[in-house]
ROZATOR-327537 format. One record per residue (C-alpha): x negated, y negated, z. Coordinates in pm, 1 decimal, decimal comma. Last residue first. Example, Ala and Ser with C-alpha at 12.3 -4.5 7.8 and 13.67 -1.06 7.14 Angstrom:
<tikes>
+----------+----------+----------+
|        x |        y |        z |
+----------+----------+----------+
|  -1367,0 |    106,0 |    714,0 |
|  -1230,0 |    450,0 |    780,0 |
+----------+----------+----------+
</tikes>
This chain:
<tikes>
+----------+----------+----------+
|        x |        y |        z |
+----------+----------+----------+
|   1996,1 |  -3539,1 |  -1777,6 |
|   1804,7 |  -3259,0 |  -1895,0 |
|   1608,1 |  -3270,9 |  -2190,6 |
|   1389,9 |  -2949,3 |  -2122,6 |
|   1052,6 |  -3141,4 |  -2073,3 |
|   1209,5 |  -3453,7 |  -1900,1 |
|   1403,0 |  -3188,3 |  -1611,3 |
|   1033,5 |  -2996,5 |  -1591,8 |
|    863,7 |  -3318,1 |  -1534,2 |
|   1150,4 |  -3479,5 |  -1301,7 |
|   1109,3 |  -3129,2 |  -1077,5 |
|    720,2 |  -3191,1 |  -1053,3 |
|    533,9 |  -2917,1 |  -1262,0 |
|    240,7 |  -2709,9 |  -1212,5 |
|    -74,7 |  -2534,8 |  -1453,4 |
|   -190,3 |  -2245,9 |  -1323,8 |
|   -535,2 |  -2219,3 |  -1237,7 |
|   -727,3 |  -1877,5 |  -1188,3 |
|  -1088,5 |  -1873,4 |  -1177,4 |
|  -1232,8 |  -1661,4 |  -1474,9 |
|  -1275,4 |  -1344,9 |  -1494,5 |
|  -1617,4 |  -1244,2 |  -1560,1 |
|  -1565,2 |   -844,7 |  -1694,4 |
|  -1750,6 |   -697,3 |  -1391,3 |
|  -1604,8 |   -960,5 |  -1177,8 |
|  -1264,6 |   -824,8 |  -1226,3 |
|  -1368,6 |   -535,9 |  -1237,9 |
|  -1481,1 |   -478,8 |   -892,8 |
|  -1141,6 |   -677,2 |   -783,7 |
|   -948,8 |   -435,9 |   -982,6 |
|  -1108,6 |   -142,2 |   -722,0 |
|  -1059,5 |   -422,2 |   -424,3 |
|   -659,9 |   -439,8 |   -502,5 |
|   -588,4 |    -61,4 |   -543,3 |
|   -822,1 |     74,9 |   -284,7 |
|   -674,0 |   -209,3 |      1,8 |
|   -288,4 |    -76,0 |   -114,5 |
|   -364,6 |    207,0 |     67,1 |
|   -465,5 |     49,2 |    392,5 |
|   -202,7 |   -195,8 |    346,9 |
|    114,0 |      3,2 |    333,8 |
|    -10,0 |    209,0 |    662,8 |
|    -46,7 |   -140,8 |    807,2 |
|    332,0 |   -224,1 |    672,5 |
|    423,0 |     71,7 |    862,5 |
|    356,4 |    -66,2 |   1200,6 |
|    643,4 |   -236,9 |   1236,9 |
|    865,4 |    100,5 |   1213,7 |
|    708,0 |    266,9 |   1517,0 |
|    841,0 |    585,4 |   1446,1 |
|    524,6 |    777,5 |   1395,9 |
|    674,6 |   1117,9 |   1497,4 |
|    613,6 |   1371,5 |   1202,7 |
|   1006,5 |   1302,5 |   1098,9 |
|    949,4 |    946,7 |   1185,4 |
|    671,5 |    911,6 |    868,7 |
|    916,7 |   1070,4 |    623,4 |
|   1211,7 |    912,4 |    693,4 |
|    971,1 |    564,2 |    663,1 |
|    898,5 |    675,2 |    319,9 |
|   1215,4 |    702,4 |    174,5 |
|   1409,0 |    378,3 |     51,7 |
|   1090,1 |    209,7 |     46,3 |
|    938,9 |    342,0 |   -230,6 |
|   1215,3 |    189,2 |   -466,1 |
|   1605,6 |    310,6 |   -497,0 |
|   1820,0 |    266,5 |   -795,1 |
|   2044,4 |    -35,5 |   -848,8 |
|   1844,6 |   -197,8 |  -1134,8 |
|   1938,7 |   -508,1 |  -1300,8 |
|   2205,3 |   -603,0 |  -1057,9 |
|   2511,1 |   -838,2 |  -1102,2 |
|   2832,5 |   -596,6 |  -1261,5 |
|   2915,1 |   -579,6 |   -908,4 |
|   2975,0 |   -222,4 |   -987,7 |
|   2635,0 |   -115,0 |  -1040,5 |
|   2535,1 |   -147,7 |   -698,1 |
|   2807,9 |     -2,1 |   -523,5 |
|   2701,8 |    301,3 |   -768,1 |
|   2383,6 |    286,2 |   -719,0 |
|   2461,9 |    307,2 |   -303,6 |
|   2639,0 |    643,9 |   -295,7 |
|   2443,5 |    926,0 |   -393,9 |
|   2075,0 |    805,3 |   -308,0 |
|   2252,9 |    697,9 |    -17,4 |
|   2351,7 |   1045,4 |     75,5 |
|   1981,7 |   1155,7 |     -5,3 |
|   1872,0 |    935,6 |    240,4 |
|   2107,6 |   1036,5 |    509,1 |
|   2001,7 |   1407,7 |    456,0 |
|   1630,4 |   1283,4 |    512,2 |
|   1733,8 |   1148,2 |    827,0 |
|   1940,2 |   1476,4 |    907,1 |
|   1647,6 |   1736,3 |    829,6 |
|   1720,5 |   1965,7 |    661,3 |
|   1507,3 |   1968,2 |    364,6 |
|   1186,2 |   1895,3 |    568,3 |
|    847,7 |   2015,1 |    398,7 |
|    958,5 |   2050,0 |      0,5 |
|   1286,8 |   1877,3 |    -26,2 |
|   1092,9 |   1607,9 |    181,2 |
|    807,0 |   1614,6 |    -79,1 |
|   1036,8 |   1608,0 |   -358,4 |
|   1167,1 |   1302,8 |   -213,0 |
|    836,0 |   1183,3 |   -149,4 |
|    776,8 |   1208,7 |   -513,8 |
|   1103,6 |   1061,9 |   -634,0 |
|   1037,4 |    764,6 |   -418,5 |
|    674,4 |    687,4 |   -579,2 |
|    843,7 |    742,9 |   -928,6 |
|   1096,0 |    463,3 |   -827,1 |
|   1445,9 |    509,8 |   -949,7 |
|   1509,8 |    320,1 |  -1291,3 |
|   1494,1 |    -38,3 |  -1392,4 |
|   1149,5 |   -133,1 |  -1228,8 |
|   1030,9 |   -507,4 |  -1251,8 |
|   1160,7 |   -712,3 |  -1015,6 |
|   1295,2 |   -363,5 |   -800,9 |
|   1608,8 |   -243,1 |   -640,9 |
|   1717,9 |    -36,9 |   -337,7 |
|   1460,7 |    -10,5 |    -34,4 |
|   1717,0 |   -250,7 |    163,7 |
|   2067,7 |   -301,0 |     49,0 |
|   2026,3 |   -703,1 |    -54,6 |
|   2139,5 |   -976,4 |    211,6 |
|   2474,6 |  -1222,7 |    124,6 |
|   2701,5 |  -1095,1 |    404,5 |
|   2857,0 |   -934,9 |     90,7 |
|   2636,3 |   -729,9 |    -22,3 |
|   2606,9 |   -531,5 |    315,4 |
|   2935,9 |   -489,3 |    401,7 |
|   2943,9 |   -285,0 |     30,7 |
|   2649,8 |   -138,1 |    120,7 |
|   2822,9 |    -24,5 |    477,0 |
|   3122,6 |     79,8 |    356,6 |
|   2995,3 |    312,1 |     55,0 |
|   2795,9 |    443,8 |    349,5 |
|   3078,8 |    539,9 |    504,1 |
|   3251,6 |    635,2 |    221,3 |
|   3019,4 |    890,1 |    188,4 |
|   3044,6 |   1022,1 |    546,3 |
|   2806,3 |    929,5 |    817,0 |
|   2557,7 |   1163,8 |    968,0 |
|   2338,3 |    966,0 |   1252,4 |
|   2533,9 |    650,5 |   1241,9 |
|   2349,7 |    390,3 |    985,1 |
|   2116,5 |    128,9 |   1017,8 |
|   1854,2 |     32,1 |    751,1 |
|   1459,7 |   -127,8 |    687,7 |
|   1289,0 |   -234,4 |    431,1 |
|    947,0 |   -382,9 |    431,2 |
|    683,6 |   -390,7 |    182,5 |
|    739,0 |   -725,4 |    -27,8 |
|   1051,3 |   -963,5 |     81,3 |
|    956,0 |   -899,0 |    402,6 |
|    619,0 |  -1093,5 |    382,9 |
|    369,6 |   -883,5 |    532,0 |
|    247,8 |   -785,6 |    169,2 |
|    130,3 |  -1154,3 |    147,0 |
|    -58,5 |  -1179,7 |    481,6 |
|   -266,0 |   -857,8 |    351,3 |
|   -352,5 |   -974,3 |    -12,7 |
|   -493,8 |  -1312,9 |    135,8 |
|   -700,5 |  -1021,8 |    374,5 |
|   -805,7 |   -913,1 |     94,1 |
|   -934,2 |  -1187,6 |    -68,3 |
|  -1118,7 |  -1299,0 |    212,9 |
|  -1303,8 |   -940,9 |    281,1 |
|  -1313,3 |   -913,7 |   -106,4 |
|  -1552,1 |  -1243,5 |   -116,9 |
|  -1433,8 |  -1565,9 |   -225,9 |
|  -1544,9 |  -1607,3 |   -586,7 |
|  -1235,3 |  -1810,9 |   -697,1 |
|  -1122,5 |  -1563,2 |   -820,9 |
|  -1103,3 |  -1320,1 |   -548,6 |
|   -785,9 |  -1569,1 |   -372,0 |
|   -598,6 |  -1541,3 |   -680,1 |
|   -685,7 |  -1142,8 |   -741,9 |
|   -577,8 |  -1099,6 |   -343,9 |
|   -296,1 |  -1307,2 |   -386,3 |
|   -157,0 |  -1097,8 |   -713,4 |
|   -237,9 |   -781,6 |   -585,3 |
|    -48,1 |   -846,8 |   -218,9 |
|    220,4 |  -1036,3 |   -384,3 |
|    298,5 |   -800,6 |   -672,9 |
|    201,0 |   -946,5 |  -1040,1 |
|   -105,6 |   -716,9 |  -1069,1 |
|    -38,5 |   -324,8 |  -1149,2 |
|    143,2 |   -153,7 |   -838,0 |
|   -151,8 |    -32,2 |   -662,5 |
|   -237,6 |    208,4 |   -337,8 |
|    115,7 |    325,5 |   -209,7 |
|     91,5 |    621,6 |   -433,5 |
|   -208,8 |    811,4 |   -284,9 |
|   -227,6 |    662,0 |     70,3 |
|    128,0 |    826,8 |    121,7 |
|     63,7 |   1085,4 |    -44,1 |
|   -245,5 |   1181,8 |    178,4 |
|    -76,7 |   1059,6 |    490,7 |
|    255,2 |   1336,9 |    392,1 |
|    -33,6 |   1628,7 |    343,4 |
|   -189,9 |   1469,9 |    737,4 |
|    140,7 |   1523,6 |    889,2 |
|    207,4 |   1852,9 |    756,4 |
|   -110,4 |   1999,1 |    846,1 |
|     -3,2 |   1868,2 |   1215,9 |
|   -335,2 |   1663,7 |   1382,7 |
|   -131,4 |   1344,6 |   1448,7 |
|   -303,1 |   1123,3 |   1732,5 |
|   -367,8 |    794,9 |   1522,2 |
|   -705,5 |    930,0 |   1478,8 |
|   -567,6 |   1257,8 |   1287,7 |
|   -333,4 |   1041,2 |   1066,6 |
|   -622,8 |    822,6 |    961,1 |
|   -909,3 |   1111,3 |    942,9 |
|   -622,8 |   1335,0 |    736,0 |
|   -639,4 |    996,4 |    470,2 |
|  -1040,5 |    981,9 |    420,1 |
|  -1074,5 |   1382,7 |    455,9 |
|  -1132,8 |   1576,6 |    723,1 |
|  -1445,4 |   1753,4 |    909,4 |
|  -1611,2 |   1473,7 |   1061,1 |
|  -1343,4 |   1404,2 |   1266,0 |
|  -1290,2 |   1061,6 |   1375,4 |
|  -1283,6 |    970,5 |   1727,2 |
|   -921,0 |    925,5 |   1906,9 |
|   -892,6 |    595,6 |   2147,6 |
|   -633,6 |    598,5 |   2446,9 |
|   -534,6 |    223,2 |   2400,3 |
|   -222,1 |    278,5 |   2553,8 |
|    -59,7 |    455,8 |   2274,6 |
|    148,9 |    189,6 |   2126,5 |
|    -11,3 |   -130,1 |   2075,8 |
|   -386,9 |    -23,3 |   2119,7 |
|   -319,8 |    322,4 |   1933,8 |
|   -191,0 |    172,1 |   1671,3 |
|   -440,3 |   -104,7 |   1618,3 |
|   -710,4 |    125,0 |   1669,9 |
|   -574,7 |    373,4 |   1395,2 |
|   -535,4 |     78,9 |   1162,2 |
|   -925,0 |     -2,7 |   1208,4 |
|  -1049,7 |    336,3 |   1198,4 |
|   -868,0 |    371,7 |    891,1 |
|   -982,0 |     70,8 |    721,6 |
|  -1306,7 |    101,9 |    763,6 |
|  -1447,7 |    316,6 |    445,9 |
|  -1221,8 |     90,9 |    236,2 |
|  -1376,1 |   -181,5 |    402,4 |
|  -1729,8 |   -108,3 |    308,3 |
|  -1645,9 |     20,2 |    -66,5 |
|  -1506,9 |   -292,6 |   -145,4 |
|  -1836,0 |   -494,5 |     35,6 |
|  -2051,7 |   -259,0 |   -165,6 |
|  -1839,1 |   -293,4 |   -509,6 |
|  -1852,6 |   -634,8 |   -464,5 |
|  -2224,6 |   -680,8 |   -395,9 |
|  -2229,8 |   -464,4 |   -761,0 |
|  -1961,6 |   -655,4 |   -936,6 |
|  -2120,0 |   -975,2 |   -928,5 |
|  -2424,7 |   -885,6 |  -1138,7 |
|  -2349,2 |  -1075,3 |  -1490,4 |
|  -2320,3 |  -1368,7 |  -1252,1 |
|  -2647,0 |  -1379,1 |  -1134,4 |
|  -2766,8 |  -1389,0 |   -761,5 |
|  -2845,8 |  -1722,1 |   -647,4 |
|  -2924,9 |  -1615,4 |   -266,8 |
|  -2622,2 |  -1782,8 |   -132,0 |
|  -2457,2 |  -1541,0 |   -405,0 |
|  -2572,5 |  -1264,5 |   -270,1 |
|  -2524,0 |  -1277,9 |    117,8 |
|  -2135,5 |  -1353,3 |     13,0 |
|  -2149,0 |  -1042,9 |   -196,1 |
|  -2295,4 |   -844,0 |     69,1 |
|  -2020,4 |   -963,9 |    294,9 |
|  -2137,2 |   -838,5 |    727,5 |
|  -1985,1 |  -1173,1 |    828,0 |
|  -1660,6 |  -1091,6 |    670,6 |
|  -1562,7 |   -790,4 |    931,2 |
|  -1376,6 |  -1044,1 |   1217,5 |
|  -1171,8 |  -1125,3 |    879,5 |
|  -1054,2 |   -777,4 |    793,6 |
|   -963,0 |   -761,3 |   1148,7 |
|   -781,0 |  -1057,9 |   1169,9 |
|   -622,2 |   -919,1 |    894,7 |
|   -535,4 |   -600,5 |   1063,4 |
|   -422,9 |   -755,1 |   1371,5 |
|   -149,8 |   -998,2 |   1165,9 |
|    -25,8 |   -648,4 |   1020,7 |
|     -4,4 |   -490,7 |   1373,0 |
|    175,9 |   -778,3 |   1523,3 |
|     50,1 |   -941,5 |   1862,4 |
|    272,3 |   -775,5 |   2125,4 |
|     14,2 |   -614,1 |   2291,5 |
|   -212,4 |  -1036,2 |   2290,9 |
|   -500,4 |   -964,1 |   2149,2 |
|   -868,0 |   -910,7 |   2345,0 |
|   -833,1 |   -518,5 |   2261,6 |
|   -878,1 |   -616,0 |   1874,5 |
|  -1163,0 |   -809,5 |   1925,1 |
|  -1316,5 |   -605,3 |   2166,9 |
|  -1333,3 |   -311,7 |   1939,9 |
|  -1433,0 |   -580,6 |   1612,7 |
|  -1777,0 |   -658,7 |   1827,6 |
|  -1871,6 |   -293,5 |   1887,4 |
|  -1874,4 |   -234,2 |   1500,3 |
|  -1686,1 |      5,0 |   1342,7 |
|  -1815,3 |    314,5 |   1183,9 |
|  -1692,1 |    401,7 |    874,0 |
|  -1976,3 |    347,4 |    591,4 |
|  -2113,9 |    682,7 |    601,0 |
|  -1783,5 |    847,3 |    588,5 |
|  -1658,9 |    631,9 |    299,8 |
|  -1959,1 |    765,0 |    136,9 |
|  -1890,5 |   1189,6 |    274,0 |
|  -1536,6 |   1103,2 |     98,3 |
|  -1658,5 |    975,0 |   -239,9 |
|  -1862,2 |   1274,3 |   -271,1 |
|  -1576,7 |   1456,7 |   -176,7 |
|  -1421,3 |   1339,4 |   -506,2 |
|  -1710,9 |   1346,7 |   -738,7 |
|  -1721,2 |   1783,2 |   -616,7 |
|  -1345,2 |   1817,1 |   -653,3 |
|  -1386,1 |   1659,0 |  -1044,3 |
|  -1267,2 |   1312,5 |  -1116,9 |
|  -1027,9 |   1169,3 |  -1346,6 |
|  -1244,2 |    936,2 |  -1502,1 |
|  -1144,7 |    506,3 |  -1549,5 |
|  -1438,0 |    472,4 |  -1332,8 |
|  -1320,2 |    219,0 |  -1062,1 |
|   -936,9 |    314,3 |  -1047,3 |
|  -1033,1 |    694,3 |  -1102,6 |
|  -1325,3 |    739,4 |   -834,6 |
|  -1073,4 |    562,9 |   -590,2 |
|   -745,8 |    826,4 |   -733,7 |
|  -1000,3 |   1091,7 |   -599,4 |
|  -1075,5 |    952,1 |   -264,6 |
|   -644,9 |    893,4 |   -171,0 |
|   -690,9 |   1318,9 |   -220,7 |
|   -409,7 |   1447,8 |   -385,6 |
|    -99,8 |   1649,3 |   -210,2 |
|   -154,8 |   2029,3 |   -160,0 |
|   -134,3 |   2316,1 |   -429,8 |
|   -403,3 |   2440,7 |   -203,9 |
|   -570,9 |   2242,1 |     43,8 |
|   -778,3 |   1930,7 |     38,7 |
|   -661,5 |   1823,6 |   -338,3 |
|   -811,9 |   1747,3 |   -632,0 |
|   -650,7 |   1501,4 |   -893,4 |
|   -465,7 |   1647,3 |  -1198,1 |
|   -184,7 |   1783,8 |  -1101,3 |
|    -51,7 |   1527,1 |   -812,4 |
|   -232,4 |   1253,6 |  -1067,9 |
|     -7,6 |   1349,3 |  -1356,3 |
|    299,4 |   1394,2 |  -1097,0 |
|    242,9 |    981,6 |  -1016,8 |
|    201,0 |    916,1 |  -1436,1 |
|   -155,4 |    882,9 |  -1587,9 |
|   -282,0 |    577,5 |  -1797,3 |
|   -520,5 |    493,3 |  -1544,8 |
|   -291,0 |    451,0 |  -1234,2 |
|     85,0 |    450,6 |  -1423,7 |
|    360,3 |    310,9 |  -1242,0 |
|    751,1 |    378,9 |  -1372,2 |
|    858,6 |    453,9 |  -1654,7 |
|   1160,5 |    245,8 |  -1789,2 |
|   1043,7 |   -116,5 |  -1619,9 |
|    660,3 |     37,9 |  -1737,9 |
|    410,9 |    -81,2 |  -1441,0 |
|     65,0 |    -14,6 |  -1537,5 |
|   -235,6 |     35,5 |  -1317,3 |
|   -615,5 |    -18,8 |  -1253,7 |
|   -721,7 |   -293,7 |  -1560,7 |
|   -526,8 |   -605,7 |  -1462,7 |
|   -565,3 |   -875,4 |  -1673,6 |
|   -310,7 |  -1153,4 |  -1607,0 |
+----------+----------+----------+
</tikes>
């Protein structure tokens, strides 16, 4: 599979671009000093292949402004579902309720020609992008704030707009959104959520369909979710305890190993430095780090796993309770937003360079047991 945005090295780690998570802290403007990057910046780098300059990357934030407003229609939508309907099912009806307004569906009933794909693309990309934070923010605050909407402020930034519209205004809060949205966003093609959304885009179904493919696939919880219990400040062997309980009720330790990674996620050493930076003492985060300590170890010696070190989600949701969004279901929708700018940025390319429609070729069982010989 061709997959132009990002790179997954098993030794490294992700690369967006050809440039490393603390490349793109460094390199990528920021909204405050020595602050996290802007989620708009790593956008103008996935569909321009440039590292953009602080005036390219607010220009990208005064478009998504442009294009954020939601339409009356998708309000009631939402408020018509059922409280206990979950988020990540709301957000792709959303994404759906939003597919009438496809310039690249309009387009392509009108005959327009191949070599010119990209550009209706590109809008419709662009388009949801813009939306998706009004549209998580009104899923959270339907389900857990009463439906008590919060307007955008004109004033922030792309990723400070979601936290602040979600009801968290704290500088810290909105630094933590801003990584978040930063690192979540790709994870080079094979992933469920890429890899569905580049299936379903191939077949020329417009990014609001392919997308929303992507969406059902990352709330699988074999994809974004992890989730852990533990007493508030248990003791090494403790934890040794419960991994160890763990592995053998037959389940995995949650937020600890990867498919393709075989060292610790870059995208949980930079919340982890972003924890050490913003809340060192704080007991959740002290819990992590004690499983940092403990559970590669209980890993390693059953001898069976490729990579024992921790992946993204081993620390993010101790960072999102810590500035009070506990609602643990809803972080998938957080997951999505960002990974949206990853999936629709290779989907511009991907009909910029003509890929073609993607067919595997399948196997019955008594085909594959004839082609190895197997009796």
């Amino acid at each position: 599979m061709l997959w132009e945005t990002s790179l997954l090295d098993p030794d490294e780690g992700i690369r967006f671009r050809g440039f490393s998570i603390p490349e793109l802290q460094e390199k990528l403007p920021s909204a405050i000093p020595d602050g996290e990057p802007l989620p708009e910046g790593l956008l103008w780098l996935l569909l321009t292949g440039d590292v953009p300059s602080k005036e390219q990357a607010a220009s990208v934030t005064e478009e998504l402004k442009a294009r954020s407003a939601l339409p009356d229609y998708l309000k009631k939508t939402l408020a018509s579902l059922p409280k206990d309907t979950h988020p990540m099912t709301q957000l792709s009806i959303a994404i759906l309720a939003l597919q009438p307004n496809s310039q690249f569906a309009a387009a392509y009933s009108k005959g327009i020609n191949k070599l010119n794909y990209w550009e209706p693309v590109m809008e419709d990309s662009l388009d949801i992008i813009a939306k998706l934070p009004a549209i998580a923010a009104l899923i959270y605050t339907n389900v857990y704030k009463g439906g008590s909407t919060i307007q955008a402020d004109s004033k922030l930034d792309w990723a400070a707009n979601l936290s602040h519209m979600m009801g968290y205004d704290d500088q810290g809060a909105q630094e933590l959104m801003r990584l978040y949205q930063t690192i979540h966003t790709d994870h080079e093609g094979g992933n469920v959520s890429a890899h569905a959304t580049h299936l379903v885009g191939s077949a020329l179904s417009d990014p609001y369909f392919s997308l929303s493919a992507g969406m059902n696939g990352l709330a699988g919880p074999l994809h974004g979710l992890a989730n852990q219990e533990l007493g508030d400040d248990p003791s090494a062997d403790e934890v040794k305890e419960f991994a160890n309980k763990t592995l053998k009720s037959g389940k995995v330790v949650p937020g600890y190993g990867h498919a393709v990674l075989r060292k610790t996620d870059p995208r949980y050493a930079c919340q982890r430095d972003f924890a050490l930076k913003h809340l060192p003492d704080d007991p959740m985060f002290k819990l992590v780090s004690k499983l940092y300590e403990t559970v590669p170890g209980v890993l390693q010696a059953t001898g069976k796993v490729k990579n024992p070190w921790p992946n993204v989600d081993a620390h993010s949701g101790v960072l999102l309770q810590y500035y009070g969004i506990t609602e643990s279901n809803f972080y998938t929708v957080l997951f999505g937003v960002s990974r949206a700018i990853g999936v629709l940025s290779q989907g511009v390319w991907s009909r910029a360079l003509g890929l073609p429609i993607e067919r595997p070729k399948s196997f019955t069982m008594d085909a594959l047991e004839k082609k190895v010989g197997a009796k």
